[in-house]
TIMAR-218391 format. One record per residue (C-alpha): residue in one letter; y, z, x; residue number from 1. Coordinates in steps of 0.05 Angstrom, whole numbers, plus 5000, padded with zeros to 4 digits. Each point is the difference from the previous one (the first is absolute). Last residue first. Example, Ala and Ser with C-alpha at 12.3 -4.5 7.8 and 13.67 -1.06 7.14 Angstrom:
BEGIN
<atom><type>S</type><y>4979</y><z>5143</z><x>5273</x><seq>2</seq></atom>
<atom><type>A</type><y>4931</y><z>5013</z><x>4973</x><seq>1</seq></atom>
***
This chain:
BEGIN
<atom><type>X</type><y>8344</y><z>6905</z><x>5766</x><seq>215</seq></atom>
<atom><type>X</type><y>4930</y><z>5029</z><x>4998</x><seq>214</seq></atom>
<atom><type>X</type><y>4951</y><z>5015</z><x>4933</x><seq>213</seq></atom>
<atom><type>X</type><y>5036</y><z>4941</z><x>4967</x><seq>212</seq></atom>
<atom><type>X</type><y>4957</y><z>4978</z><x>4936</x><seq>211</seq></atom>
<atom><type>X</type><y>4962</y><z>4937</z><x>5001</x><seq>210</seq></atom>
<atom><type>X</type><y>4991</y><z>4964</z><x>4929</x><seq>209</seq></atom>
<atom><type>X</type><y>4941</y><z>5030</z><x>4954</x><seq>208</seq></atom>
<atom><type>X</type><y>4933</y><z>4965</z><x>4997</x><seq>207</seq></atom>
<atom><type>X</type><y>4954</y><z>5015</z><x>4943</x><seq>206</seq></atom>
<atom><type>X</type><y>5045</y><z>5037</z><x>4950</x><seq>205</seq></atom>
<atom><type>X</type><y>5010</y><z>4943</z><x>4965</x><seq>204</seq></atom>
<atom><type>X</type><y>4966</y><z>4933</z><x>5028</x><seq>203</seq></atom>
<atom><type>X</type><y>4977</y><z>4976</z><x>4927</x><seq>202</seq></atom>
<atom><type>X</type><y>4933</y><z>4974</z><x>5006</x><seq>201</seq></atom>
<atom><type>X</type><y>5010</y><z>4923</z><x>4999</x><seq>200</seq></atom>
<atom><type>X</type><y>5050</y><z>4970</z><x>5043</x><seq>199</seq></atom>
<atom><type>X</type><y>5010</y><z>4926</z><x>4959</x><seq>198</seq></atom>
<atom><type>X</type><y>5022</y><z>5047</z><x>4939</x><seq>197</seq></atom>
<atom><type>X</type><y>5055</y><z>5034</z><x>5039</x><seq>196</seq></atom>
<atom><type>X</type><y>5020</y><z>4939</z><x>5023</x><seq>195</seq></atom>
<atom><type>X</type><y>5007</y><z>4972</z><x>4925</x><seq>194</seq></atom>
<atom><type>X</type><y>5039</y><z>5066</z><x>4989</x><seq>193</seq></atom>
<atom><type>X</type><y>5044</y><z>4981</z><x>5062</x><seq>192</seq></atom>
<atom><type>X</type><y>5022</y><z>4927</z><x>4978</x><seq>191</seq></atom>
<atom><type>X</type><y>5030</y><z>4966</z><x>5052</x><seq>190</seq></atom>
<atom><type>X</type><y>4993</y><z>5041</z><x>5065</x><seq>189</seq></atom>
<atom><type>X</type><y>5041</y><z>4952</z><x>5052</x><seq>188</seq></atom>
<atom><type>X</type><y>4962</y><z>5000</z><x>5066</x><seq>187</seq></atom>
<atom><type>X</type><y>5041</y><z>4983</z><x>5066</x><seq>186</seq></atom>
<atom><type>X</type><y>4962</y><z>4995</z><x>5062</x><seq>185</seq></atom>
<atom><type>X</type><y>4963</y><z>4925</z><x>4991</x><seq>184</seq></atom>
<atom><type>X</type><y>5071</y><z>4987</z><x>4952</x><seq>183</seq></atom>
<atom><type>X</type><y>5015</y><z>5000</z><x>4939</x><seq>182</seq></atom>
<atom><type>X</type><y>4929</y><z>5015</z><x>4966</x><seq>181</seq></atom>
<atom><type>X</type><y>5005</y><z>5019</z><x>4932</x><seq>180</seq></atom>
<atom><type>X</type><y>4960</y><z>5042</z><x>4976</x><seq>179</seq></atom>
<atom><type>X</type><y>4961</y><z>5031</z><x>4929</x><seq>178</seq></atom>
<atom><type>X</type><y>5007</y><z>4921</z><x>4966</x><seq>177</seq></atom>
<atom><type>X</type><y>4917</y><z>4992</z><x>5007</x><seq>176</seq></atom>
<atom><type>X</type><y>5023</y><z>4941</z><x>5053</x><seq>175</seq></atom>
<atom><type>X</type><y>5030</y><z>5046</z><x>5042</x><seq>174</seq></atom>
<atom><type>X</type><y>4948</y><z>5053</z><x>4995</x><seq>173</seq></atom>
<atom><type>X</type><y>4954</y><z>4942</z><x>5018</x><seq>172</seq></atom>
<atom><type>X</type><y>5047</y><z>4986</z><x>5065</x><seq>171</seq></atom>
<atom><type>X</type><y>4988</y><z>5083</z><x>5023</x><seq>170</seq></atom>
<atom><type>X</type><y>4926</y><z>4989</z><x>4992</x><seq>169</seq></atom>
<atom><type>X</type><y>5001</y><z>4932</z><x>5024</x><seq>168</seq></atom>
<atom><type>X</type><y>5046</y><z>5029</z><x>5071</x><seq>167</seq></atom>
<atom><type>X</type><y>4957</y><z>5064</z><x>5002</x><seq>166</seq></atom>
<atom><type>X</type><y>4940</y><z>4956</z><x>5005</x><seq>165</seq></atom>
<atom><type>X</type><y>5022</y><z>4966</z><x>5061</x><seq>164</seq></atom>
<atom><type>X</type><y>5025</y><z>5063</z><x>5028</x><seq>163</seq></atom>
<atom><type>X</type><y>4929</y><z>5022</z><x>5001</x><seq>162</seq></atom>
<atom><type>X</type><y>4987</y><z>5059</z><x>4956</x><seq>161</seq></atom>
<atom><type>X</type><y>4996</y><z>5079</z><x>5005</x><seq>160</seq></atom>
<atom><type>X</type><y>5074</y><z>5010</z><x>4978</x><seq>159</seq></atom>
<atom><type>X</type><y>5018</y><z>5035</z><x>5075</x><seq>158</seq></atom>
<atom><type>X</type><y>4972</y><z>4929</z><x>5024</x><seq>157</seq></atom>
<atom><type>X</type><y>5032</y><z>4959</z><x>4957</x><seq>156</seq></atom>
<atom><type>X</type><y>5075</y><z>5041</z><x>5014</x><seq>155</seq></atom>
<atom><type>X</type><y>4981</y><z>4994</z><x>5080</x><seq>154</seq></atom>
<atom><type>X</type><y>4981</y><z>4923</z><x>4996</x><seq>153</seq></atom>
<atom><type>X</type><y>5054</y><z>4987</z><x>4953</x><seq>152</seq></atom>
<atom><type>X</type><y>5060</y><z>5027</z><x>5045</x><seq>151</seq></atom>
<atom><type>X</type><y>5024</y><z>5071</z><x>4971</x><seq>150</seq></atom>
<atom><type>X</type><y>5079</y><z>5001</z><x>4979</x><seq>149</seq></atom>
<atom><type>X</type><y>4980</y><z>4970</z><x>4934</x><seq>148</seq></atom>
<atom><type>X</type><y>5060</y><z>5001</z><x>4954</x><seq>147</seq></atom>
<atom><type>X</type><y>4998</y><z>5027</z><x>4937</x><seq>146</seq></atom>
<atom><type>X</type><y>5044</y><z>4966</z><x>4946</x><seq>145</seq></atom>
<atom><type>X</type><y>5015</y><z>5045</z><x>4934</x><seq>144</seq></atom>
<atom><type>X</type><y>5023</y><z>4952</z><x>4938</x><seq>143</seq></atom>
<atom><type>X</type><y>5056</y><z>4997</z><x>4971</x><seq>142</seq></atom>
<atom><type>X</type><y>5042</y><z>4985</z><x>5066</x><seq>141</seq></atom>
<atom><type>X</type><y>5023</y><z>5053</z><x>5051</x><seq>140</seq></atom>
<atom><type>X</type><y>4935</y><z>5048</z><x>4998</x><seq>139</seq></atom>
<atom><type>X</type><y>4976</y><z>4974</z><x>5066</x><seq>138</seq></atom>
<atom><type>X</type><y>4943</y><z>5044</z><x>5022</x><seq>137</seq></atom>
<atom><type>X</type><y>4981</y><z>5008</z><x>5077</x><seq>136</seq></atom>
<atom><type>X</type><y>4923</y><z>5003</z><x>5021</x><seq>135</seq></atom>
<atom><type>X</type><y>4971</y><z>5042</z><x>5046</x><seq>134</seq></atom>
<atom><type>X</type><y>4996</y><z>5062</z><x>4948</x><seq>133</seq></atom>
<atom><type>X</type><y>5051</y><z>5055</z><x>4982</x><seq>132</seq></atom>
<atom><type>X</type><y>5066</y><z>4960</z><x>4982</x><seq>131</seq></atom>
<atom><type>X</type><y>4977</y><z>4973</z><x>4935</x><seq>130</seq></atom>
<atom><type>X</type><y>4936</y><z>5044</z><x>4979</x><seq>129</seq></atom>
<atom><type>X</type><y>4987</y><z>4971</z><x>4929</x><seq>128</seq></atom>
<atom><type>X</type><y>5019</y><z>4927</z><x>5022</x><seq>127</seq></atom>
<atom><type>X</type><y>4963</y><z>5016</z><x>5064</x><seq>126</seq></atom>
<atom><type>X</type><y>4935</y><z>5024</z><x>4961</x><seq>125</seq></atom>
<atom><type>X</type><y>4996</y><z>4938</z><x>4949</x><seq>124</seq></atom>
<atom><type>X</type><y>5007</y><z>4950</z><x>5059</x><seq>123</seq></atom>
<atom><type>X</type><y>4937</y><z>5035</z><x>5029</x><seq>122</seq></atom>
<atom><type>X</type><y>4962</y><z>4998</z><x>4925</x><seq>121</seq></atom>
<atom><type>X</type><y>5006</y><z>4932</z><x>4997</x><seq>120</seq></atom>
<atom><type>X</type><y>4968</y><z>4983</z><x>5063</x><seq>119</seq></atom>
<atom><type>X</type><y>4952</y><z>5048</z><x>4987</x><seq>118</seq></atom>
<atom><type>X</type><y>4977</y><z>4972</z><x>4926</x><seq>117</seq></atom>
<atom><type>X</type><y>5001</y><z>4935</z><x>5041</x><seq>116</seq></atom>
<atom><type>X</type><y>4958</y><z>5024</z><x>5043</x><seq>115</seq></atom>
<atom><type>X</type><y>4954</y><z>5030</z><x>4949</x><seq>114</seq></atom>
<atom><type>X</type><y>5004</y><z>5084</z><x>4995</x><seq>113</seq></atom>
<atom><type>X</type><y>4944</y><z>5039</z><x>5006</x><seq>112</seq></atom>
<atom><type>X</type><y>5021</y><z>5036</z><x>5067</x><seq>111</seq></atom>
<atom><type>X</type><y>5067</y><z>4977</z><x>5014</x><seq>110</seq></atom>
<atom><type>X</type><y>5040</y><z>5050</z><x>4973</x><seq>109</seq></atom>
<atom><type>X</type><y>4948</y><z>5053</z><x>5021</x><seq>108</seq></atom>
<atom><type>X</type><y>5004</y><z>4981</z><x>5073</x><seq>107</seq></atom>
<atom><type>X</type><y>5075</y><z>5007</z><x>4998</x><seq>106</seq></atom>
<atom><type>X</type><y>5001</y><z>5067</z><x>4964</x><seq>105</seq></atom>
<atom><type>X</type><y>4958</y><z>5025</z><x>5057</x><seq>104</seq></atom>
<atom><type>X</type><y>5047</y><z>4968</z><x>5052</x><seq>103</seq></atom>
<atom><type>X</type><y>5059</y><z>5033</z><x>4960</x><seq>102</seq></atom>
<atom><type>X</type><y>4967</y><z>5066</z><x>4998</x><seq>101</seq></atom>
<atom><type>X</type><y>4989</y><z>5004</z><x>5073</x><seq>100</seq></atom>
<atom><type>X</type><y>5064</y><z>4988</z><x>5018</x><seq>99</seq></atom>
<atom><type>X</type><y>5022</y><z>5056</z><x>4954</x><seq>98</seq></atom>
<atom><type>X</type><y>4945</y><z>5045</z><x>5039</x><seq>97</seq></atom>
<atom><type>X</type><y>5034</y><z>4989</z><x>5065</x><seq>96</seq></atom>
<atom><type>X</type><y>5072</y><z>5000</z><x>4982</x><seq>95</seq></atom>
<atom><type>X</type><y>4984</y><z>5075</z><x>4956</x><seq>94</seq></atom>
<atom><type>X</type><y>4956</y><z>5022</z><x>5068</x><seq>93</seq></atom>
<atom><type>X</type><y>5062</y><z>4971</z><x>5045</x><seq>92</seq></atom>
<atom><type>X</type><y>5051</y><z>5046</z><x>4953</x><seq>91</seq></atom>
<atom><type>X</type><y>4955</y><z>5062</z><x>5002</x><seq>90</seq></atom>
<atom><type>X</type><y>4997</y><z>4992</z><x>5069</x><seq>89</seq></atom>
<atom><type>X</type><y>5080</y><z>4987</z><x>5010</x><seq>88</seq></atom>
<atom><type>X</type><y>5012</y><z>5062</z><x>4958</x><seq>87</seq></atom>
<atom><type>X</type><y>4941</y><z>5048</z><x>5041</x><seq>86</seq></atom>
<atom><type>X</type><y>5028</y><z>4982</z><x>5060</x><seq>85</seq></atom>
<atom><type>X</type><y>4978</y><z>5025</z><x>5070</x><seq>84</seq></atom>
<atom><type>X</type><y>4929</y><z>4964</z><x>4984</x><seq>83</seq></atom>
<atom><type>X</type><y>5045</y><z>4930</z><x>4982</x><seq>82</seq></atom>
<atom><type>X</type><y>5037</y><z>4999</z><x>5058</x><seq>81</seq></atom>
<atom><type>X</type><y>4941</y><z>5018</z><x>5052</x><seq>80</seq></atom>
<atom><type>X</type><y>4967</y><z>4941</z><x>4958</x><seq>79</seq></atom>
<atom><type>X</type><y>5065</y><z>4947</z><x>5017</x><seq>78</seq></atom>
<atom><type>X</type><y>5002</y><z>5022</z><x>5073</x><seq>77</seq></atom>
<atom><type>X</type><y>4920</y><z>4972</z><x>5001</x><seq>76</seq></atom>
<atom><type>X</type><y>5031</y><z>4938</z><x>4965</x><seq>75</seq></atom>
<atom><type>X</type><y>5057</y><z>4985</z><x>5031</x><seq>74</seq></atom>
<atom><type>X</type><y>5040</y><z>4975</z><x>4959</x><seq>73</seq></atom>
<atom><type>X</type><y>5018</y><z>4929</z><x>4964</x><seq>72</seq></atom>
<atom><type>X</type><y>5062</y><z>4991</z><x>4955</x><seq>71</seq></atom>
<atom><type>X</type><y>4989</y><z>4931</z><x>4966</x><seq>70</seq></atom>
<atom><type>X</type><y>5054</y><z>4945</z><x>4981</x><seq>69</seq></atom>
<atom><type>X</type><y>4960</y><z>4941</z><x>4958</x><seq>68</seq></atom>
<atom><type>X</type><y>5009</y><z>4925</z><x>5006</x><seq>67</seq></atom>
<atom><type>X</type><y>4950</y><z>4976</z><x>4940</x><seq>66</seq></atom>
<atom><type>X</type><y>4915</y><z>5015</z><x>5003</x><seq>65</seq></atom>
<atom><type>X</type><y>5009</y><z>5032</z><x>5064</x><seq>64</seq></atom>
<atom><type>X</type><y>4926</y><z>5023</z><x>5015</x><seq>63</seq></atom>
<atom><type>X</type><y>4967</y><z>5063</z><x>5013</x><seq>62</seq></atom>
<atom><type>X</type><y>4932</y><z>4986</z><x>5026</x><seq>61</seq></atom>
<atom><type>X</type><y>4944</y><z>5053</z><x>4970</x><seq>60</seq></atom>
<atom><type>X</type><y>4955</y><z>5057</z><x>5031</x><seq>59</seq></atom>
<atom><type>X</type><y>5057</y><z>5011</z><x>5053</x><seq>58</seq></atom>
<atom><type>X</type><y>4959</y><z>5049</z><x>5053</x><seq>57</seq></atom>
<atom><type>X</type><y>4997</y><z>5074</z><x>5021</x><seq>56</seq></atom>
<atom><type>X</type><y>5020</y><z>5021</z><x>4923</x><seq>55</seq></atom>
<atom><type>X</type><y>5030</y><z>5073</z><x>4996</x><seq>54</seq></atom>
<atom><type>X</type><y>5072</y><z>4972</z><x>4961</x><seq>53</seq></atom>
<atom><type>X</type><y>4992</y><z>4931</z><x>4972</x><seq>52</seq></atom>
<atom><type>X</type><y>5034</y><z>4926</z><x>5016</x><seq>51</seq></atom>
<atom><type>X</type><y>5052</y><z>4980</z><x>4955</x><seq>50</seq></atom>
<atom><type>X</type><y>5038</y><z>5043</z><x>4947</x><seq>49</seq></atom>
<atom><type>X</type><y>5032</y><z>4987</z><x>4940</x><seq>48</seq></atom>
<atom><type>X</type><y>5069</y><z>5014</z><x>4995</x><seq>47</seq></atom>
<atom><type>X</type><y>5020</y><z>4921</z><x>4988</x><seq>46</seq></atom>
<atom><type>X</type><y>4946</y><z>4969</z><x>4975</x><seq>45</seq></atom>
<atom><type>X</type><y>4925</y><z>4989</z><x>5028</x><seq>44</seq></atom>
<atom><type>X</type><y>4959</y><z>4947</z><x>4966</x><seq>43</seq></atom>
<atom><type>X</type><y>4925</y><z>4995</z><x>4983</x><seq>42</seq></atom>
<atom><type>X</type><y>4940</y><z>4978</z><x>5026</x><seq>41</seq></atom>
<atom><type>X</type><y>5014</y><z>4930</z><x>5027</x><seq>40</seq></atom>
<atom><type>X</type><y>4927</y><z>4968</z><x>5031</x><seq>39</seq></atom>
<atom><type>X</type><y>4991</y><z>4974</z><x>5066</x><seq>38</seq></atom>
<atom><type>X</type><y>4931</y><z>4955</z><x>5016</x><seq>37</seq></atom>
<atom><type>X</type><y>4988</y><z>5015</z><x>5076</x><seq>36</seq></atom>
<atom><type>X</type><y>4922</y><z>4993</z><x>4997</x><seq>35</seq></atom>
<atom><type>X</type><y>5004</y><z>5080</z><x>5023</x><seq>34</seq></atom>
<atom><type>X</type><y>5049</y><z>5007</z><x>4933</x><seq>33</seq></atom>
<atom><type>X</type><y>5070</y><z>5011</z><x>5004</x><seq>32</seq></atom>
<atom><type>X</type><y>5037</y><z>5052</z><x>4957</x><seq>31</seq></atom>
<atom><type>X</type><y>5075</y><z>4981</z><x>4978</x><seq>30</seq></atom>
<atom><type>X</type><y>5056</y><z>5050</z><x>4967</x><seq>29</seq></atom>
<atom><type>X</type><y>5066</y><z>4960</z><x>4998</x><seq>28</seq></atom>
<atom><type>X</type><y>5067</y><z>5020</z><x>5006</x><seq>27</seq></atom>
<atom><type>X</type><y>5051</y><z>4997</z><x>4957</x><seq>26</seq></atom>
<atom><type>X</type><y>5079</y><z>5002</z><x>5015</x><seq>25</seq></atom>
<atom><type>X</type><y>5044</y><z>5060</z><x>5019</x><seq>24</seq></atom>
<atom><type>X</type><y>4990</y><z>5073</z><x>5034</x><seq>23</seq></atom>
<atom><type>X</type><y>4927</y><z>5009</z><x>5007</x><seq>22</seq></atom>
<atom><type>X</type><y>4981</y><z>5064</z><x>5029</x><seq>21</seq></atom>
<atom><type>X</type><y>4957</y><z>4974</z><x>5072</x><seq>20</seq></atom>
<atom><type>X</type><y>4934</y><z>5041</z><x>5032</x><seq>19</seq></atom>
<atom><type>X</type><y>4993</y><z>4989</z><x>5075</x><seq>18</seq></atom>
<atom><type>X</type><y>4937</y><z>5013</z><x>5051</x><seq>17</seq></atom>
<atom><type>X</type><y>4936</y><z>4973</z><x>4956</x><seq>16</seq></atom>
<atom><type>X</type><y>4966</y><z>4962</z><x>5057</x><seq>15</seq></atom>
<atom><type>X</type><y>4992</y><z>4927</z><x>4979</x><seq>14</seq></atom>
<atom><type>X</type><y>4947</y><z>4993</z><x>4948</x><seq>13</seq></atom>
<atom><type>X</type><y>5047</y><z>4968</z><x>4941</x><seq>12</seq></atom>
<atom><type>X</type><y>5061</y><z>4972</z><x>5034</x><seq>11</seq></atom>
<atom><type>X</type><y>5072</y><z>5038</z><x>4981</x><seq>10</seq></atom>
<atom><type>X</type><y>5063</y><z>4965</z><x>4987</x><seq>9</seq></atom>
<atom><type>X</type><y>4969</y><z>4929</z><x>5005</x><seq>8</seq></atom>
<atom><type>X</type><y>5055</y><z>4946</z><x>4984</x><seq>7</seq></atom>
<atom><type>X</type><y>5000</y><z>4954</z><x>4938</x><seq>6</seq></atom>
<atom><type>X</type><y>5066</y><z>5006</z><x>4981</x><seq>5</seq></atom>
<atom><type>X</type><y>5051</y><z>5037</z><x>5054</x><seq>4</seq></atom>
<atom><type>X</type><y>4983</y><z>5068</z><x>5019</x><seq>3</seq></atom>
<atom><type>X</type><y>5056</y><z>5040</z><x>5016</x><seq>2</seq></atom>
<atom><type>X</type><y>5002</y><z>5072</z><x>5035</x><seq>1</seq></atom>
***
């Protein structure tokens, strides 16, 4: 199935009857408060799964967060699948727990860290992941250019920040020579030791890209 930009794949609460394998594009994890505040989680890539095996009901809303292709199942014929396979279970448990770790890593990158040490640190991690994150890397010209393919409010809110302080923490990199902004979607990454600077605790082995557990 396709999901155009912004559509619900899965709602958070409804009756958990389908789980999806991603196929192409990013989607978004979002949980929604009882006041009806929404806060991004993390992001789903393709081979990650959406939705979980042996839950009654979707905990969290899976979002399109670009035009994705998703293969959704049946969820019950999904688990009869899985406990007649020991090779597909082993492979959900690896997608599961890999999903996981990314979230985790996630939480940690932002724990501690300024917002403009994590606005820094988010362009750092897709120049060192090109091809493995939401973003896309142009490495044309002499200098990498990532371009945004999350809207602002979405990006901020995965960040931790309002989108108006994502835009002066992303214009004060500009003006400390570490970006260049060409565009509101197109980020041109200057001067990458002076970005690793602006980061602060160096992001190695904190948050690895997203490895293909499903084709």
């Amino acid at each position: 199935m396709n999901f155009s930009q912004g559509q619900t794949v899965l709602m958070q609460g409804d009756l958990s009857d389908k789980i999806g394998i991603l196929r192409s594009g990013v989607i978004k994890t979002v949980f929604m408060t009882e006041d009806g505040d929404t806060q991004v989680l993390g992001l789903l890539f393709p081979g990650d799964f959406t939705g979980r095996a042996f839950e009654s009901e979707y905990r969290f809303s899976y979002e399109a967060a670009t035009d994705v292709e998703i293969c959704l199942f049946n969820r019950r014929s999904f688990e009869a699948f899985l406990m007649g396979s020991p090779m597909l279970e082993h492979g959900y448990l690896l997608s599961s727990l890999r999903q996981m770790d990314m979230m985790h890593s996630w939480t940690c990158l932002l724990r501690g860290r300024t917002a403009r040490e994590r606005v820094a640190a988010y362009f750092l991690f897709s120049a060192l992941h090109s091809g493995e994150c939401d973003t896309t890397i142009d490495t044309c010209g002499p200098n990498p250019i990532v371009g945004l393919r999350l809207n602002r409010c979405d990006l901020s809110s995965l960040l931790d920040m309002t989108p108006e302080t994502f835009c002066r923490c992303l214009h004060g990199l500009a003006d400390k020579g570490a970006v260049h902004v060409r565009a509101p979607n197109r980020i041109e990454l200057v001067d990458m030791e002076r970005l690793r600077h602006f980061a602060g605790p160096p992001l190695e082995g904190l948050v690895e890209g997203p490895k293909l557990v499903f084709g």
